[in-house]
TIVO-2410 file (N, C-alpha, C; in nm, 3 decimals):
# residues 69
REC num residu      c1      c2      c3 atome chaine
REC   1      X   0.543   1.103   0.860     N      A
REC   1      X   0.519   0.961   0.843    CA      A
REC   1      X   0.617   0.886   0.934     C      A
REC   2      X   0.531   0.811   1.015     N      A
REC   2      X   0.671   0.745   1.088    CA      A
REC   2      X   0.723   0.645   1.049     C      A
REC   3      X   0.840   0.571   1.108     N      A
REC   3      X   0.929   0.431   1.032    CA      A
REC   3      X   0.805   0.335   1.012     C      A
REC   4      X   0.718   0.288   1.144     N      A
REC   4      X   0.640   0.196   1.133    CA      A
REC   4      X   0.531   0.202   0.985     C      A
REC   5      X   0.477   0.329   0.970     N      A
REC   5      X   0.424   0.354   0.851    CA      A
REC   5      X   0.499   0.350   0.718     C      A
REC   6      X   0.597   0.382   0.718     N      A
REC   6      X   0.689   0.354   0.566    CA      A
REC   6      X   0.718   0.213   0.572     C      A
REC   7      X   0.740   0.152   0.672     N      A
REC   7      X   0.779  -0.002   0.693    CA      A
REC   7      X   0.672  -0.061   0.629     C      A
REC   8      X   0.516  -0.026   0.650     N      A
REC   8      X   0.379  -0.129   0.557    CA      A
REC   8      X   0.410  -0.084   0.430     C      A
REC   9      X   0.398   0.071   0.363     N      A
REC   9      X   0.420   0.106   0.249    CA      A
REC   9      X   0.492  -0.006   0.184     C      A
REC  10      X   0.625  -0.014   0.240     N      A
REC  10      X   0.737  -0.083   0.162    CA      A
REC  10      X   0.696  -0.194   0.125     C      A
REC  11      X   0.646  -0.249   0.243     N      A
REC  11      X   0.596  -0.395   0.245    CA      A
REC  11      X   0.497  -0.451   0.154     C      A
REC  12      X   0.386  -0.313   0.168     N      A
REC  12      X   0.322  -0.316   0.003    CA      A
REC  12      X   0.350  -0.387  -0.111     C      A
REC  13      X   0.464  -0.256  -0.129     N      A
REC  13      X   0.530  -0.232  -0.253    CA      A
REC  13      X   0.575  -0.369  -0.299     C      A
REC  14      X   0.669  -0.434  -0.203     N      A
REC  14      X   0.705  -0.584  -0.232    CA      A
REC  14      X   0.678  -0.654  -0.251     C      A
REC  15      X   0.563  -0.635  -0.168     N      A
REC  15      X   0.391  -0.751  -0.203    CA      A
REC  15      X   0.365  -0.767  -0.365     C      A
REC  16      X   0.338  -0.621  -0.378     N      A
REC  16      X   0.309  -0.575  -0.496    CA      A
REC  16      X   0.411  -0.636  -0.648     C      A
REC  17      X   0.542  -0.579  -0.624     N      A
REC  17      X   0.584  -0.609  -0.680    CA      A
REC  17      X   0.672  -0.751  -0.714     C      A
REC  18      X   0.650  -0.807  -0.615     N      A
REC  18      X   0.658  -1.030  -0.610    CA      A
REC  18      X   0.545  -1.051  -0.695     C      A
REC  19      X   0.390  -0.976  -0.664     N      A
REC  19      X   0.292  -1.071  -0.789    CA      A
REC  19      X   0.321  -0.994  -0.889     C      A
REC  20      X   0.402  -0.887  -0.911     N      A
REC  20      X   0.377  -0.861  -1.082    CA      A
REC  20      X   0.460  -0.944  -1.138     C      A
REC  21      X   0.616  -0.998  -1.074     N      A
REC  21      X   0.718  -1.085  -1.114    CA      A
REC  21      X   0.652  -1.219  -1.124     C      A
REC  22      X   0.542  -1.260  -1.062     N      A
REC  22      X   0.512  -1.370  -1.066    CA      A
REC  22      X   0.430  -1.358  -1.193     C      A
REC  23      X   0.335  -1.245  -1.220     N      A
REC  23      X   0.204  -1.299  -1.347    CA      A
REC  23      X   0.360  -1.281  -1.459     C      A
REC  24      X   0.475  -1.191  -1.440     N      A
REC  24      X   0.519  -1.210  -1.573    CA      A
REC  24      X   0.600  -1.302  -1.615     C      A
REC  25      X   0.650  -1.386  -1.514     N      A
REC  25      X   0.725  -1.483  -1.534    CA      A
REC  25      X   0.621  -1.589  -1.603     C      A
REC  26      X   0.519  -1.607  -1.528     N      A
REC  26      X   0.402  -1.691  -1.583    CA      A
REC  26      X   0.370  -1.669  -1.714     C      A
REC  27      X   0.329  -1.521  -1.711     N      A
REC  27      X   0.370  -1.506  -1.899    CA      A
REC  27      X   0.433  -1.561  -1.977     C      A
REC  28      X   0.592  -1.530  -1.897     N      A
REC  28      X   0.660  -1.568  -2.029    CA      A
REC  28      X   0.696  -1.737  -2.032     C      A
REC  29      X   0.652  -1.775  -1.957     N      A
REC  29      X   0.660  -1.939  -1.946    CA      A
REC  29      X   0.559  -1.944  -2.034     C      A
REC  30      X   0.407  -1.909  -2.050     N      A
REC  30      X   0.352  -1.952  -2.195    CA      A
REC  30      X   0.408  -1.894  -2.298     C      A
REC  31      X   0.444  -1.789  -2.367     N      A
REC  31      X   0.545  -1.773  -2.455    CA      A
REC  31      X   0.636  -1.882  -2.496     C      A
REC  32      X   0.685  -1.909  -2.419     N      A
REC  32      X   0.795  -1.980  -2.390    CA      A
REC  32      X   0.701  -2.169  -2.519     C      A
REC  33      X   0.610  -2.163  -2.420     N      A
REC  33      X   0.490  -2.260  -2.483    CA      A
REC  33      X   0.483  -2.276  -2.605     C      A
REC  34      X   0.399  -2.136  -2.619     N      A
REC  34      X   0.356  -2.088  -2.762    CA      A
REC  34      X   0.464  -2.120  -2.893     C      A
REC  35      X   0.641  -2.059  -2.854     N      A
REC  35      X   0.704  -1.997  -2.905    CA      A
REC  35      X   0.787  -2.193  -2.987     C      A
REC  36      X   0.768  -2.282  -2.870     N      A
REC  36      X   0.826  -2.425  -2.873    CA      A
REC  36      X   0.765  -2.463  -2.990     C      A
REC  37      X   0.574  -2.461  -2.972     N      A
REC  37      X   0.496  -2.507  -3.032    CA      A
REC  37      X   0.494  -2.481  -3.206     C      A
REC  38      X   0.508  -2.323  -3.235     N      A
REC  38      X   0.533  -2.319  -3.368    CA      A
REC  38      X   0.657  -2.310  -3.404     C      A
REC  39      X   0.809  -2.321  -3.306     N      A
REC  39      X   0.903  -2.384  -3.334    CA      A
REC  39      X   0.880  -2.527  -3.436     C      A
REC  40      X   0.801  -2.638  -3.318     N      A
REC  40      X   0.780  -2.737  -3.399    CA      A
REC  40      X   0.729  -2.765  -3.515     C      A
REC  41      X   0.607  -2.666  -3.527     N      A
REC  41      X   0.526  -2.685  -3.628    CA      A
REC  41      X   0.625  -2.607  -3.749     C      A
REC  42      X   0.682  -2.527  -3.726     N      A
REC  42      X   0.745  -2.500  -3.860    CA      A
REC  42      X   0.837  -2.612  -3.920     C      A
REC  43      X   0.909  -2.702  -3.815     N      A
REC  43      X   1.023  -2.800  -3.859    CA      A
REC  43      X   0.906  -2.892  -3.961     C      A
REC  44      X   0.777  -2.919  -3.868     N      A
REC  44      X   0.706  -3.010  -3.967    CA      A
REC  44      X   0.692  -2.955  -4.079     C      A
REC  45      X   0.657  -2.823  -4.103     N      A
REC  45      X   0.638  -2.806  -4.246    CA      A
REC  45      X   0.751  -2.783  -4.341     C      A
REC  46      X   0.816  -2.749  -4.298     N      A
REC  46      X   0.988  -2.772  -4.352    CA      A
REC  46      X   0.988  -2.918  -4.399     C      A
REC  47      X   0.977  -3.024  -4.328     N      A
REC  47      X   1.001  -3.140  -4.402    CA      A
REC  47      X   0.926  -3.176  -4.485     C      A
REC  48      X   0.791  -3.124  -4.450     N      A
REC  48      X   0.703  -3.160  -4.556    CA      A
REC  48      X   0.752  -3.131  -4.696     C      A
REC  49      X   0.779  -3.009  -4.709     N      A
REC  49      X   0.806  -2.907  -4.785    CA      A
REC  49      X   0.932  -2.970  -4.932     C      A
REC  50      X   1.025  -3.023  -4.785     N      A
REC  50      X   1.169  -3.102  -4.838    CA      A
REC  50      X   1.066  -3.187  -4.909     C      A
REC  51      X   1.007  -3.266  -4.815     N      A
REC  51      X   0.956  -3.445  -4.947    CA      A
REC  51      X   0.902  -3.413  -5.053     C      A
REC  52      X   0.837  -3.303  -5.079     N      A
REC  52      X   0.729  -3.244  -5.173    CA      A
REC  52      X   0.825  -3.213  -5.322     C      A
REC  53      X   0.941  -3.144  -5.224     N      A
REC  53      X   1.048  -3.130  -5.347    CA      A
REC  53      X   1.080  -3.210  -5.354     C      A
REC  54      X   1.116  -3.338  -5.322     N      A
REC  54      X   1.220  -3.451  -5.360    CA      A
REC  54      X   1.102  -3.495  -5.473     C      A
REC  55      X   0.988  -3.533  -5.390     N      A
REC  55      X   0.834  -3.590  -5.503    CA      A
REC  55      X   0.847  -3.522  -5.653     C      A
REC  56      X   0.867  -3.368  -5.609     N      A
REC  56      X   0.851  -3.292  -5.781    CA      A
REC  56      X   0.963  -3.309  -5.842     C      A
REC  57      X   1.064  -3.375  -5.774     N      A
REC  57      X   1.217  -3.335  -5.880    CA      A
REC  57      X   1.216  -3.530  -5.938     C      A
REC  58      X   1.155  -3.609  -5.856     N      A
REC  58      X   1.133  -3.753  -5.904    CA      A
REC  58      X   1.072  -3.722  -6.021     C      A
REC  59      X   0.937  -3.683  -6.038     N      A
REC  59      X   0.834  -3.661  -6.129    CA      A
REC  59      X   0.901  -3.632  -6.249     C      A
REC  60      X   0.969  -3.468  -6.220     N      A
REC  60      X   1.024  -3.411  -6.357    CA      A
REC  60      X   1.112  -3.499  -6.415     C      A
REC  61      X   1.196  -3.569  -6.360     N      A
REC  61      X   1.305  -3.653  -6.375    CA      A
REC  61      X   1.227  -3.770  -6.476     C      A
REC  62      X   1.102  -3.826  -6.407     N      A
REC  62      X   1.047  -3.926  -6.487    CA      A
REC  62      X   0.970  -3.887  -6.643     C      A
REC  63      X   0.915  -3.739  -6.618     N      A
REC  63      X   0.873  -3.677  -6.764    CA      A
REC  63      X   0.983  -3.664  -6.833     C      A
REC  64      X   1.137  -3.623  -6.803     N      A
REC  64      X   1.189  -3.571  -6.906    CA      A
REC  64      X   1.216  -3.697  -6.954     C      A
REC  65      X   1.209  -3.824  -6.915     N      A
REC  65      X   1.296  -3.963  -6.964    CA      A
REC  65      X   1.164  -4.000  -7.038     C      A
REC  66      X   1.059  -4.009  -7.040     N      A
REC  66      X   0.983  -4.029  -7.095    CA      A
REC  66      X   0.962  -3.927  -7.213     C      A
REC  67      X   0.999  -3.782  -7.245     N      A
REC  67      X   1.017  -3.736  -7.387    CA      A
REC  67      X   1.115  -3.724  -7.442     C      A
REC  68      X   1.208  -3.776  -7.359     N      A
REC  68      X   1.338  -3.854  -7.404    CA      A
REC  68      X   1.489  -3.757  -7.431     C      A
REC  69      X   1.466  -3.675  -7.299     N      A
REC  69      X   1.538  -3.498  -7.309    CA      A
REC  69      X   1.674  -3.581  -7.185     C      A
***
């Protein structure tokens, strides 16, 4: 094999291996997406979650004064 022929091989290879770095970086930039998105969505349900308890501990608070505990 001569230099000039291992020289395309290589060149290939680099080719090659620049688009696999590229689809996986691209990957993980949606990850990255994905990972923000139900970041957020969990904080929302977390607060929800919080008001829901504050709502049920008002409530109980108002039954027990009303059977007079």
């Amino acid at each position: 094999m001569s230099i000039d022929e291992r020289l395309e091989k290589l060149t290939e290879r680099h080719e090659a291996l620049s688009q696999t770095v590229g689809i996986i970086a691209g990957m993980q930039r949606e990850s990255q997406k994905r990972f923000d998105q139900v970041t957020h969505n969990f904080e929302i349900v977390l607060d929800s979650i919080k008001h829901l308890e504050t709502i049920a501990t008002s409530h109980e608070d108002r039954i027990e004064d009303l059977e007079g505990h």
